[in-house]
C-alpha positions in Angstrom: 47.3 -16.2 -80.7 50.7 -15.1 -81.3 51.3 -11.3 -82.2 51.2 -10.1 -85.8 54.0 -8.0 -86.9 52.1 -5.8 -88.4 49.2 -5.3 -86.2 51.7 -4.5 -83.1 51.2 -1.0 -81.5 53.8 1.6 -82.8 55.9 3.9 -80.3 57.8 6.5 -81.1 59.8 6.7 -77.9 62.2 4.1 -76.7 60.6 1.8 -74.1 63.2 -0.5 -72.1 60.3 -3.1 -70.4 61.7 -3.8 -66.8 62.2 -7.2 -66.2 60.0 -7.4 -63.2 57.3 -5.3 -64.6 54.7 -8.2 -63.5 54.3 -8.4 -59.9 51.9 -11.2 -59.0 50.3 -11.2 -55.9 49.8 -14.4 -53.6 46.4 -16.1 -53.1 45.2 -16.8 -49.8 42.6 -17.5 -47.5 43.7 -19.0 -44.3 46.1 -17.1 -42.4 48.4 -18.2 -40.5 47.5 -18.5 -37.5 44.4 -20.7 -38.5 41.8 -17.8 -39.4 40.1 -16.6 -42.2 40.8 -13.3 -43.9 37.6 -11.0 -43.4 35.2 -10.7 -45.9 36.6 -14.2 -48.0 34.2 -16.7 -48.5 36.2 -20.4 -48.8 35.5 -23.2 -51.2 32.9 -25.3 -51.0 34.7 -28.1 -48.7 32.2 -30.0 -46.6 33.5 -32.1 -43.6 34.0 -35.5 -44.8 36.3 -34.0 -47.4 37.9 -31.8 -45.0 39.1 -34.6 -42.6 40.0 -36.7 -45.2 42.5 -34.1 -46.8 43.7 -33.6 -43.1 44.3 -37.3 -42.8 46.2 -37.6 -45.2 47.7 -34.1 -44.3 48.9 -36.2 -41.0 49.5 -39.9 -42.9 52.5 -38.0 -45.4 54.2 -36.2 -42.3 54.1 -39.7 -40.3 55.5 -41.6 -43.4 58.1 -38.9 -43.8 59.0 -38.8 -40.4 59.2 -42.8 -39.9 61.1 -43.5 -43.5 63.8 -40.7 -42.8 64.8 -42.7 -39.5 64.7 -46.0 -41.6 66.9 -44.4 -44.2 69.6 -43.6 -41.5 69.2 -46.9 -39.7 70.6 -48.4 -43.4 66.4 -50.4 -43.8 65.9 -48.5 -47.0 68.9 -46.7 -49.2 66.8 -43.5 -50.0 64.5 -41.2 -48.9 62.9 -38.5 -50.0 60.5 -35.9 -47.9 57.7 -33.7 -48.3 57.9 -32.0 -45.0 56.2 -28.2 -45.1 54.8 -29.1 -48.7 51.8 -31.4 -47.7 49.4 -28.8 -48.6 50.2 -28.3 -52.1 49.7 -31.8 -52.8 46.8 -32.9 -51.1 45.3 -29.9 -51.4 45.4 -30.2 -55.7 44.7 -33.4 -55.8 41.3 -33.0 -54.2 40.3 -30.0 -56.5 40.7 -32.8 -59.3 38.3 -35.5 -60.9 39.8 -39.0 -60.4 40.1 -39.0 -63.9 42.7 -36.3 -64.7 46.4 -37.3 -65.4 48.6 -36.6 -62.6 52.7 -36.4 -63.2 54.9 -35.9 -60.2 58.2 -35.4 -59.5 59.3 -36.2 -56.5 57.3 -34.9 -53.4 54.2 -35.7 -54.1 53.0 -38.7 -52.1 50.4 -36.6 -50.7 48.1 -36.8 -53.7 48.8 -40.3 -54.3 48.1 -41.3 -50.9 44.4 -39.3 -50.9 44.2 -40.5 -54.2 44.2 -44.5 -52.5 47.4 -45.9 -52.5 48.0 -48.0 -49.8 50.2 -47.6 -46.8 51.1 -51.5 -47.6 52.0 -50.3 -51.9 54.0 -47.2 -50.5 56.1 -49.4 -48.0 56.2 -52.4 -50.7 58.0 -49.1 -53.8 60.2 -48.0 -50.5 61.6 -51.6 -50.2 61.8 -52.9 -54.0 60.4 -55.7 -52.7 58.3 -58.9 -54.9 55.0 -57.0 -54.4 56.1 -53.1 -55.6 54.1 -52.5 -58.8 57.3 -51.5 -59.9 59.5 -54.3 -59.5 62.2 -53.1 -57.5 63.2 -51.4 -60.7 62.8 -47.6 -59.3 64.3 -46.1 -56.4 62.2 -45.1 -53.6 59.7 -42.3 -53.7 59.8 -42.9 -57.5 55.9 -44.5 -56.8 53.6 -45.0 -60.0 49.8 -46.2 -60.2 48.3 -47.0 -63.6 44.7 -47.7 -61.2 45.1 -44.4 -59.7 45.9 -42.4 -62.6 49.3 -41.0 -61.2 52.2 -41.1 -64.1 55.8 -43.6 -62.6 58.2 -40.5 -61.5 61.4 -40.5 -63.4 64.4 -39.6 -61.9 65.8 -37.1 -64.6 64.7 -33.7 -63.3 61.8 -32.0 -65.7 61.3 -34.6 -68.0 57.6 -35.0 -67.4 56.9 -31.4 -68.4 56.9 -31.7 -71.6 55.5 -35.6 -71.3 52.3 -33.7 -69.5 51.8 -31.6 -72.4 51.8 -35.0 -74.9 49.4 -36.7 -72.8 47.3 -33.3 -72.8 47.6 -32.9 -76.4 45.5 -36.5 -76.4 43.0 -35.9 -73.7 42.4 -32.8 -75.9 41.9 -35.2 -78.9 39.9 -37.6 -77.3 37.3 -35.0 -75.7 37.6 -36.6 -72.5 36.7 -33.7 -70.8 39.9 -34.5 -68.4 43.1 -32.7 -67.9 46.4 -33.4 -66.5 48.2 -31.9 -63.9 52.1 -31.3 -63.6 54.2 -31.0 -60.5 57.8 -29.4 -60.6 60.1 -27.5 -58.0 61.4 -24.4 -58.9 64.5 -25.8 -59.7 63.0 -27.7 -62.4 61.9 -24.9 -64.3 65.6 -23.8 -64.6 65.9 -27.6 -67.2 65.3 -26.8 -71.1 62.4 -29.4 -70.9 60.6 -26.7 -68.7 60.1 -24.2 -71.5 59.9 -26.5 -74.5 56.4 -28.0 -72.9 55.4 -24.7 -71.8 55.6 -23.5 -74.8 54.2 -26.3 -76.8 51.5 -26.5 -74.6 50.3 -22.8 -75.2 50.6 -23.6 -78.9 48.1 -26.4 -78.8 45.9 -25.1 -76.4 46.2 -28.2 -74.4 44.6 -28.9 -70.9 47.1 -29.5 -68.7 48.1 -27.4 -65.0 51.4 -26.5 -64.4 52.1 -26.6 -61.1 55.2 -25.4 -59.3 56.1 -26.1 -55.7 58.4 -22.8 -54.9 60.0 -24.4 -52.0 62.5 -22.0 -51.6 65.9 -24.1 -52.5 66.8 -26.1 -55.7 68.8 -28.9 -53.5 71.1 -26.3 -52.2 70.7 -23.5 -54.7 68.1 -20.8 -53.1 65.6 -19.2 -55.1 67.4 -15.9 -55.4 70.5 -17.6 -57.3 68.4 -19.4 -59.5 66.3 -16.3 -61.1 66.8 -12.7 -61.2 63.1 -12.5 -62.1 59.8 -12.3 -60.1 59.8 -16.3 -59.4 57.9 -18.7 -61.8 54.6 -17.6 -62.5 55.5 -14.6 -65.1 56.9 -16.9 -67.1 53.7 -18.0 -68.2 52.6 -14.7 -69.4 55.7 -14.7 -71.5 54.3 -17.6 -72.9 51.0 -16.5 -73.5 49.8 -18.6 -70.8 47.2 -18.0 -67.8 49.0 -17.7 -63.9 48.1 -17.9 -60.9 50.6 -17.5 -57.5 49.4 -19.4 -54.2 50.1 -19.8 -50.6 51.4 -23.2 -51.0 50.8 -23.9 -47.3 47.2 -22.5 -47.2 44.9 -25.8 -48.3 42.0 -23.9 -49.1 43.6 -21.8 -51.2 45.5 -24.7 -53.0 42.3 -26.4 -53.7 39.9 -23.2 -55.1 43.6 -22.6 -57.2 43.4 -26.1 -59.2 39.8 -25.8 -59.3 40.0 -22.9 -61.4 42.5 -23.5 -63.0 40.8 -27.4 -64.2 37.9 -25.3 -65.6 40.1 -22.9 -67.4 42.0 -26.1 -68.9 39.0 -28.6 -69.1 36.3 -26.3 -70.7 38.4 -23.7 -72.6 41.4 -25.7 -73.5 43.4 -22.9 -71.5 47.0 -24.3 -70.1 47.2 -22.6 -66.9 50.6 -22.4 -64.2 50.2 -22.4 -60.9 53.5 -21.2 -58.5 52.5 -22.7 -54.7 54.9 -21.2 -52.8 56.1 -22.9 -49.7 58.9 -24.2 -48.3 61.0 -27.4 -48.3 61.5 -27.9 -44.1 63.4 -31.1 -44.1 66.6 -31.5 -46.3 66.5 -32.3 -50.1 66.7 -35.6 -49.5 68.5 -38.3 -46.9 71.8 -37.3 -48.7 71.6 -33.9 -47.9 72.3 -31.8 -45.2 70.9 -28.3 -45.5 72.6 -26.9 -42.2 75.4 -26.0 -45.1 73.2 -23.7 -46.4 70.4 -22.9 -44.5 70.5 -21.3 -40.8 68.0 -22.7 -37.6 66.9 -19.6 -37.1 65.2 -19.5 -40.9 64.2 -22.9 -40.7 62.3 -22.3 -37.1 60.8 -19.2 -38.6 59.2 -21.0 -41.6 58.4 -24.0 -39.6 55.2 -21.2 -38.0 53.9 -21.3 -41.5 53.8 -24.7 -41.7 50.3 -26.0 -43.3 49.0 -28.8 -40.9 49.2 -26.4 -37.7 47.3 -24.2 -39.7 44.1 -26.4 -41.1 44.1 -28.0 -37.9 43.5 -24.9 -36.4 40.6 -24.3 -38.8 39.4 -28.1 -37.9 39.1 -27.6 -34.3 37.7 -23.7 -34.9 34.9 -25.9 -36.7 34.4 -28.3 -34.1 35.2 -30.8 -36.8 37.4 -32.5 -35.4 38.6 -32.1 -31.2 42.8 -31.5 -30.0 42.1 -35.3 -28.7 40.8 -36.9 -32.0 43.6 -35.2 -33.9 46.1 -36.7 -31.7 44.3 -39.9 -31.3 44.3 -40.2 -35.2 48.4 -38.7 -35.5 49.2 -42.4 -33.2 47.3 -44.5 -35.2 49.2 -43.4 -38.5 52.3 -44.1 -36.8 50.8 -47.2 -35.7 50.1 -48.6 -39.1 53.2 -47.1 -40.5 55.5 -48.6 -38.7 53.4 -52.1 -38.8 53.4 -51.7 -42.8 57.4 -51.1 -42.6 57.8 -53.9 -40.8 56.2 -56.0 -43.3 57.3 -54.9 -46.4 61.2 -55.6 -45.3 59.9 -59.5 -44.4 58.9 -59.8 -48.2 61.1 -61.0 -50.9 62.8 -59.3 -53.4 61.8 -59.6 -57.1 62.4 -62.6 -58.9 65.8 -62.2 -61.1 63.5 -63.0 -64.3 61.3 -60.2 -64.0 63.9 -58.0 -64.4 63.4 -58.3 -68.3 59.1 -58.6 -68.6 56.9 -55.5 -69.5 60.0 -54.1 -71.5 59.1 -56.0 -74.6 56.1 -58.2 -75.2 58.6 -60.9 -76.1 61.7 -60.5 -74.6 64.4 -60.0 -77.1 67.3 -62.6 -77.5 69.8 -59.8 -76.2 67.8 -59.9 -73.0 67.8 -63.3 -72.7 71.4 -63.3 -73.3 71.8 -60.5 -70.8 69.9 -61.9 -67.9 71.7 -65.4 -68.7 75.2 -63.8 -68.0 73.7 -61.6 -64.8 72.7 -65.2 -63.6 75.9 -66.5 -63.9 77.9 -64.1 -62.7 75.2 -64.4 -59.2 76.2 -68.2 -59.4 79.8 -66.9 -59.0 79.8 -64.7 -56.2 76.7 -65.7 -54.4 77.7 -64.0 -51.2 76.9 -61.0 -52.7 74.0 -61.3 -53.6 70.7 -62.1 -51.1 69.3 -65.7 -51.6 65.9 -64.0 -52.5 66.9 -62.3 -55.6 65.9 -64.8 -58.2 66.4 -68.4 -56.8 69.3 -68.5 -59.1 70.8 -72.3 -59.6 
């Protein structure tokens, strides 16, 4: 509830509240090196789970690797990687119930992926070709599954903050018993839309997880020229919200994280942030180059943090899994990566009158109009444009 006026404590002597009076410790379970801290006691993971969130820990790093080089060989126009952050991802999306709402932003193909999307509907968004469920309307990485319960990214940075908080308000209404959780960067929470569904979402009481990759750099904007304050998660408590700080890159502690956090939002209507803090080792994205801002030596130092060295460690410490099988199972994702890629690019592109469906039921006469002129003007310049974009006569 928000504080009465008159019921505020009284102080006679003038109090100036430092700015980084909260200092919220980071959660974690695995070390580094592959170990557990003594004394801890992990979640409840048995092995099928384990491997599969390790599969799919090694499935995003091929894709990454793979679609980067396509991007620079000119097969695809964009790229965007998740390289260092796998953890965060996967590692939520397992601690949820297939029904919860997921939003992403932009690097979070690891909970789609364990989620079920298909190596084939990845590749198929990646190439805008006839079979993406988007239509070749989105650029890549900008995936979306109604089936799988994961919300169409949008481009505009922080826009589905406040969109999460909407589509909690309703689960709230519907007693559903699900929530939804939000991804963001740090960077995003610098956007307006970042405190308005904050704030609206402690108002209501809705169920919704905020959850903030810290990955160190807003494009090329590091953390430390972004905020003078004590990262993301105090900002919840200015809002009257629960927080919670992670080790991004430690799985386990990812997972027990948006566990607790899906009660606290599920069963007491609590909106709960989570700050994951990692760190982004590849470049924003395939137009970036972050040797302008960024030594090798940091990057080589974070890279011995990075989160699959780590739970595979753990894995073969189990005796779930052998050095072998991991490796075995690392080839055959590049395998049926690059088998998928070379697929999807043999598929056509959308049909030019598609290009105007799902907008409206009925297609507005300005829309007709609109695709009739874009028709003609392919009719007129048909070099330009690829035979397979519509069958245009």
């Amino acid at each position: 509830m928000a504080k009465d006026p008159q019921k505020t404590a009284v102080t006679t002597e003038l109090q100036v509240i430092s700015g980084n009076a909260l200092d919220i410790p980071m959660y974690q379970l695995l070390k580094e090196d592959g170990t557990v801290h003594k004394g801890v006691k992990l979640p409840e993971i048995g092995k099928e789970l384990a491997l599969k969130m390790f599969s799919t820990m090694q499935f995003i790093r091929i894709l990454d690797e793979r679609m980067i080089a396509a991007q620079r060989q000119g097969r695809i126009s964009f790229y965007l990687s998740s390289l260092g952050e796998e953890a965060a991802a996967i590692g939520s999306a397992a601690a949820l119930k297939f029904e919860d709402m997921i939003m992403g932003q932009y690097r979070e193909q690891g909970a789609l992926a364990f989620r079920g999307f298909t190596i084939d509907q990845f590749m198929n968004q990646l190439f805008s070709n006839e079979l993406d469920l988007g239509k070749g309307r989105q650029m890549p990485v900008h995936y979306g599954c109604a089936d799988l319960n994961f919300m169409t990214i949008s481009s505009p940075l922080g826009t589905q903050i406040p969109q999460a908080t909407g589509y909690a308000y309703g689960q709230k209404q519907s007693g559903e018993k699900t929530c939804t959780l939000c991804y963001f960067g740090e960077g995003a929470a610098s956007e307006g839309d970042f405190h308005a569904g904050l704030n609206m979402a402690a108002v209501f009481k809705v169920p919704v997880i905020f959850f903030c990759r810290n990955n160190g750099y807003a494009i090329s904007t590091p953390a430390n020229e972004q905020f003078a304050g004590d990262g993301i998660a105090p900002r919840a408590v200015g809002y009257g919200m629960k927080a919670i700080r992670v080790d991004g890159n430690d799985i386990f502690a990812v997972y027990q994280a948006v566990q607790e956090a899906r009660r606290l939002a599920v069963e007491e209507n609590e909106p709960v942030l989570i700050e994951a803090m990692s760190y982004r080792m590849a470049g924003h994205s395939t137009s970036d180059d972050p040797s302008g801002y960024r030594s090798k030596e940091e990057e080589e130092a974070r890279r011995k943090r990075e989160p699959m060295i780590r739970f595979r460690n753990w894995l073969v410490k189990q005796g779930w899994i052998s050095e072998e099988e991991a490796d075995a199972q690392m080839q055959q994702h590049k395998e049926e990566v690059l088998a998928a890629l070379k697929r999807a690019e043999t598929v056509a592109a959308p049909h030019v009158d598609e290009i105007i469906v799902d907008v409206y039921d009925e297609p507005t006469q300005a829309l007709k109009d609109q695709l009739e002129a874009l028709k003609a003007h392919i009719r007129q310049y048909p070099d330009a444009y690829p035979a397979t974009s519509g069958g245009v006569k």
